[in-house]
C-alpha positions in Angstrom: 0.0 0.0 0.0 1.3 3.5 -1.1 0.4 6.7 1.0 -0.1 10.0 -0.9 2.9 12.3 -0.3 1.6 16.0 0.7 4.3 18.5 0.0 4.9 22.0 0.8 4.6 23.0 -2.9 1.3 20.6 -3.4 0.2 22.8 -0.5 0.9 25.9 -1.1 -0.7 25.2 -4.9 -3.6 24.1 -3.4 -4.1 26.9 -1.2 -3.6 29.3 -4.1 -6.3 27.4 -6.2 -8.3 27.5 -3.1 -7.6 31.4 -2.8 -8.0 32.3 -6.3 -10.8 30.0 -6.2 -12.9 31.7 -3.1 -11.6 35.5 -4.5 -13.2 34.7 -8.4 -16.4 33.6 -6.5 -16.3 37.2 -4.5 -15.7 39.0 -7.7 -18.8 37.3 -9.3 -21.0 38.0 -6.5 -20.3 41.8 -6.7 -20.8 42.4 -10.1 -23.9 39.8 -10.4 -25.8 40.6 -7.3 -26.7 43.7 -8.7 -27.5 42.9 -11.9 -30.0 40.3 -10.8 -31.6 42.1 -7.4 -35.1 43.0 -8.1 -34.1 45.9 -5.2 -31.8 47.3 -8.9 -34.6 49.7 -9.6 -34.9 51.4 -6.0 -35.3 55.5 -6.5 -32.3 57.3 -4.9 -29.8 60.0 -5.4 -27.2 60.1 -8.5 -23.6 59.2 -7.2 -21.2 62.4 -8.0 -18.0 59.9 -7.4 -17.4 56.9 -8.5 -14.9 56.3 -5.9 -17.3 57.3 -3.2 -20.6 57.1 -4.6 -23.1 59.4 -2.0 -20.8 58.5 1.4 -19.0 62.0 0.7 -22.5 63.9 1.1 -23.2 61.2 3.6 -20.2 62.5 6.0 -20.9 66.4 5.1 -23.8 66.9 5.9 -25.6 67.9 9.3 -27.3 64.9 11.4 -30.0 63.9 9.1 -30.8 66.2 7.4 -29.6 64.6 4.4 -31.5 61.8 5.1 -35.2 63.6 5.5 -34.1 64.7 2.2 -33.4 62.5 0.3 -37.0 60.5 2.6 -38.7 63.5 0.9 -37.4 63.0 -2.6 -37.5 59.4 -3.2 -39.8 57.9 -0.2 -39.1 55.4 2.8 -37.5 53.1 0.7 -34.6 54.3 -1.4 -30.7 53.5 -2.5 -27.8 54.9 -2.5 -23.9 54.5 -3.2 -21.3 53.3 -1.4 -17.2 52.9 -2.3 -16.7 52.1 -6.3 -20.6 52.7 -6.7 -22.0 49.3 -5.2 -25.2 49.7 -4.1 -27.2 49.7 -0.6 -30.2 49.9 0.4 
């Protein structure tokens, strides 16, 4: 009977697979998720960054007063951006 030999490089291989594997999967899932979430077509205010979508008027402004804004504008139920433009709401 022969036992299977584990070496550092087979491990280290197969924790890159596993790593490239898992962060390909992450990838997916942020730029699918969107596309697919029936919550897409929420109202909410345009991003003027791409880098950080609405958090910039987010952090400026006074308590929430931004908020009851933006309640006013688009309802109770609305989107906005968050760093690189991904959605939440």
């Amino acid at each position: 009977m022969r036992m299977a030999v584990f070496t550092l490089g087979t491990s280290l291989w197969a924790l890159g697979a596993a790593t490239l594997g898992y962060g390909l999967y992450k990838l997916l899932e942020v730029l699918i998720t969107p596309l697919l979430s029936p919550l897409r077509d929420l109202p909410g205010p345009p991003s003027p960054s791409f880098a950080f979508g609405n958090l910039k008027e987010i952090f400026d402004a006074d308590n929430s007063v931004l908020h009851e804004a933006w309640t006013e504008k688009y309802g109770h139920t609305l989107m906005y951006r968050a760093w690189f433009n991904v959605s939440k709401w």
